[in-house]
C-alpha positions in Angstrom: 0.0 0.0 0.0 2.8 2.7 0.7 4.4 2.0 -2.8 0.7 2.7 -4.2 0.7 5.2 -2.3 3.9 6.8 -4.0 2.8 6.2 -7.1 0.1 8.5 -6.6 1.9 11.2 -5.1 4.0 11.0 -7.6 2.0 12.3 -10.9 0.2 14.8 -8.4 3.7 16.5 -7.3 4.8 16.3 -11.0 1.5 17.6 -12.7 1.7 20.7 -9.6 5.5 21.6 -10.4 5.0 21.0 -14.2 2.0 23.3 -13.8 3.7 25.9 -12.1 6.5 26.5 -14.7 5.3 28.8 -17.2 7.8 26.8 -19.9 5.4 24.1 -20.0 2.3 24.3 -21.9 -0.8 22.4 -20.6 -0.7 19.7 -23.3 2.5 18.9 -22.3 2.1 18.1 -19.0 -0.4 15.9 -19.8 1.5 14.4 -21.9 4.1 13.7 -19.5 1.2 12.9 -16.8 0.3 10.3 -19.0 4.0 8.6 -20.1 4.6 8.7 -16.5 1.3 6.5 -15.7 1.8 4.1 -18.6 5.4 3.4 -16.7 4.0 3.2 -13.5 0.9 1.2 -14.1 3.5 -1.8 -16.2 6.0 -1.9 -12.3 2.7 -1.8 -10.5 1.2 -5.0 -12.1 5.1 -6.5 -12.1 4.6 -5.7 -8.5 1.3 -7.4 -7.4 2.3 -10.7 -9.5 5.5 -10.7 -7.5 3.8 -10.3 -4.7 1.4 -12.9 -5.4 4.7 -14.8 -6.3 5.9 -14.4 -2.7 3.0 -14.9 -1.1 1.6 -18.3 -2.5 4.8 -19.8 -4.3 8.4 -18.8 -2.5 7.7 -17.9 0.8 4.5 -18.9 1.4 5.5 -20.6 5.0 5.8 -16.8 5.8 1.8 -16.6 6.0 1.2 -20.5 7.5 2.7 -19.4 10.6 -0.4 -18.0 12.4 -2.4 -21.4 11.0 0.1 -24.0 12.8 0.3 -22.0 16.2 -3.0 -22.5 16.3 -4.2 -25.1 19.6 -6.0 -28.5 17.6 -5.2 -27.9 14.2 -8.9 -29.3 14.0 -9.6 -28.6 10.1 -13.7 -27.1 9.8 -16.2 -29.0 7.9 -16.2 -28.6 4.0 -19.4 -26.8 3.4 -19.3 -27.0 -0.6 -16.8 -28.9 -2.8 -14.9 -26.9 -5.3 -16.5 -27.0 -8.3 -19.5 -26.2 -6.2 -18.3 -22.9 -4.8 -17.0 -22.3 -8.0 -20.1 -22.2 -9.5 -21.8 -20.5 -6.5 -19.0 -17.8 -6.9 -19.8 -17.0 -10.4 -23.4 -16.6 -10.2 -23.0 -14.0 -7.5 -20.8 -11.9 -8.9 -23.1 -12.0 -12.4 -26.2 -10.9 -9.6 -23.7 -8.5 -8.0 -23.0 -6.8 -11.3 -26.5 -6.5 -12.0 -27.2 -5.1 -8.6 -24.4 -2.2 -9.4 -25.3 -1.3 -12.6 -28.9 -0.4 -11.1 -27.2 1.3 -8.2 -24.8 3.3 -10.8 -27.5 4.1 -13.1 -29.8 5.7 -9.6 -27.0 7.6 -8.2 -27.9 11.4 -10.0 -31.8 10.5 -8.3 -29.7 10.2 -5.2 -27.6 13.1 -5.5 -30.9 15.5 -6.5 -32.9 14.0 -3.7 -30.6 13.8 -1.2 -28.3 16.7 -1.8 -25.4 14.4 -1.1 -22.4 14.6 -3.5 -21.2 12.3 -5.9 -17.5 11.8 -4.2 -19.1 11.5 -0.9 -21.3 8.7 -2.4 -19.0 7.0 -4.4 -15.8 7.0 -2.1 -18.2 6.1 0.9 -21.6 4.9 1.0 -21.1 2.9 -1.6 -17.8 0.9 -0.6 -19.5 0.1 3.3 -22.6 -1.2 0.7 -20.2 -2.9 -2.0 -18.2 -4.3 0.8 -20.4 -5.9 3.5 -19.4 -9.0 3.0 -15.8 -8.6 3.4 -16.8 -6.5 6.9 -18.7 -9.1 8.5 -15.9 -11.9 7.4 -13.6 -9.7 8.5 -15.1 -9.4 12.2 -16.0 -13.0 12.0 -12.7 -14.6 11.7 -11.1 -11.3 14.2 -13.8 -13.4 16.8 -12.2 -16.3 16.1 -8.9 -14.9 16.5 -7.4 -14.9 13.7 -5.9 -11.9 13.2 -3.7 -12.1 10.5 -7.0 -13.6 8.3 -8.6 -10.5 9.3 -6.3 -8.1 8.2 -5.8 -9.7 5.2 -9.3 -9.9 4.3 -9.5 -6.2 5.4 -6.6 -4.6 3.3 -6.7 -7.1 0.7 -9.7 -5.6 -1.9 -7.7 -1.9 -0.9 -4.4 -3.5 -1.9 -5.8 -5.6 -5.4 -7.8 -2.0 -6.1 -4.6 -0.2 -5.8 -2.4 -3.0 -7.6 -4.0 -4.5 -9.9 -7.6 -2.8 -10.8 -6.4 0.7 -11.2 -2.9 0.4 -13.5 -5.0 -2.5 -15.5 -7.6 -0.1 -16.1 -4.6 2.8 -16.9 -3.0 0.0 -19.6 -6.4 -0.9 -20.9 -7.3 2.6 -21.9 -3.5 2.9 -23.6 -4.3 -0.3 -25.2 -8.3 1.2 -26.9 -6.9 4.5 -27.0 -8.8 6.3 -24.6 -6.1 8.3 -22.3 -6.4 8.0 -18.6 -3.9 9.0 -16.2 -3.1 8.5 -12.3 -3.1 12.0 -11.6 -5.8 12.3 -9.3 -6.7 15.0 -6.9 -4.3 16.4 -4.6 -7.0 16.3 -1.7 -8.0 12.5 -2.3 -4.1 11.7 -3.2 -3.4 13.4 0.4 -6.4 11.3 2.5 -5.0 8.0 0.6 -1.6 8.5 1.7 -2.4 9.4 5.4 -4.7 6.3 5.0 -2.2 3.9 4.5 -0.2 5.8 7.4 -2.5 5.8 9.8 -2.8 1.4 9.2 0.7 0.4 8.8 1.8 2.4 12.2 -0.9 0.8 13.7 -0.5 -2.7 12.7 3.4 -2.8 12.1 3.6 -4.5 16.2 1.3 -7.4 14.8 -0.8 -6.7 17.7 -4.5 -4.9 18.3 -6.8 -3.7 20.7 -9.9 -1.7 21.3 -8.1 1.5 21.2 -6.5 1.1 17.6 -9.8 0.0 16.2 -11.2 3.1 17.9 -8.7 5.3 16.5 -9.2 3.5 13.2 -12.6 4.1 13.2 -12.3 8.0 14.4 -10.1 8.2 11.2 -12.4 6.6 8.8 -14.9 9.2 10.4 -13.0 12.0 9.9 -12.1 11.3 6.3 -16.0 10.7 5.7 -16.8 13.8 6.8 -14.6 16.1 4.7 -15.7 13.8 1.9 -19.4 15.3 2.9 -18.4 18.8 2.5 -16.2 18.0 -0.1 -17.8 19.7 -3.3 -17.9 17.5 -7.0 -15.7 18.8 -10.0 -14.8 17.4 -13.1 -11.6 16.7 -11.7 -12.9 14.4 -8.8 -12.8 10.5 -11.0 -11.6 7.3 -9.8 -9.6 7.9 -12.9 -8.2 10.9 -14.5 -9.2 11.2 -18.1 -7.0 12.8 -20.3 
């Protein structure tokens, strides 16, 4: 997450100076914006295979540790067989996907209705909606203590969003020639990078307790409401396009 983070800061800090000097014409910054996101987006897909790499090939005994301290080793009941959950996997993310469009396609009924703004919506109703399932499995398996399956669970959609969905989406526009950039605002570029911050310090000792998950939750709190007030622009997309 912090070398996601970077590589957001990054095209922010360059597009600002480049913007700046009066030697640099508009066109050409975005230009620039735009070589300098094709780069990125190629080492941050190297990056997530690796780190799938690492994770599930090389040093996969790395992330078994928690698994084989545990008191039993008493293995739960299979509940569906592979080809099973398989199948049960695919059919709800084709219902899921219907269940978004309709929420995309009612958010401006939203926004006139309920005088809420389109960032505020997008960046955080609609991730604690889209992602209820990975909350309660999340809190489910922390009951069971099993921390390290918890935080996984937890920062892994942030870290394959950050990894994998946003550069692939940067290379697939190269690739149908529809320019989009990482440059994103220097407000959500900011919150992202305290963000990450703000969970690494607090999970770096390996440990938890009531008052990191209430500082946590403060955070999340904070960030939601200067998302509120937060006004919409054209500039204020998941993805900049150029």
């Amino acid at each position: 997450m912090a070398v996601a983070s970077a590589s957001l800061i990054i095209p922010a800090t360059l597009y600002a100076v480049m913007s700046g000097d009066s030697h640099t014409g508009k066109g050409e910054s975005e230009d620039n914006i735009l070589v300098l996101s094709h780069g990125t987006s190629i080492i941050l897909l190297i990056l997530y295979f690796l780190y799938l790499f690492f994770q599930l090939k090389s040093h996969s005994d790395f992330f078994d540790g928690e698994s084989e301290n545990e008191d039993g080793n008493q293995e739960e009941a299979e509940i569906l067989s592979p080809w099973a959950a398989g199948v049960a996997l695919v059919l709800i993310t084709i219902g899921v996907a219907v269940c978004a469009e309709f929420l995309v396609n009612s958010i401006d009924s939203i926004v006139a209705t309920a005088h809420v703004s389109k960032t505020f919506i997008g960046l955080i109703l609609l991730p604690i909606v889209g992602n209820a399932a990975e909350h309660v499995t999340a809190v489910v398996v922390a009951l069971k203590n099993k921390m390290d399956l918890a935080i996984g669970v937890a920062i892994g959609s942030s870290m394959q969003i950050a990894l994998l969905v946003t550069p692939f989406l940067v290379i697939l526009g190269w690739i149908i020639g529809q320019p989009m950039t990482l440059h994103f605002e220097v407000f959500e570029t900011v919150v992202f990078f305290l963000s990450v911050l703000v969970v690494n310090y607090l999970i770096q000792d390996g440990k938890s307790n009531y008052l990191e998950g209430a500082m946590l939750i403060g955070t999340y709190i904070i960030i939601a409401l200067a998302f509120y007030v937060y006004p919409d622009s054209p500039g204020t997309s998941a993805l900049k396009l150029s």
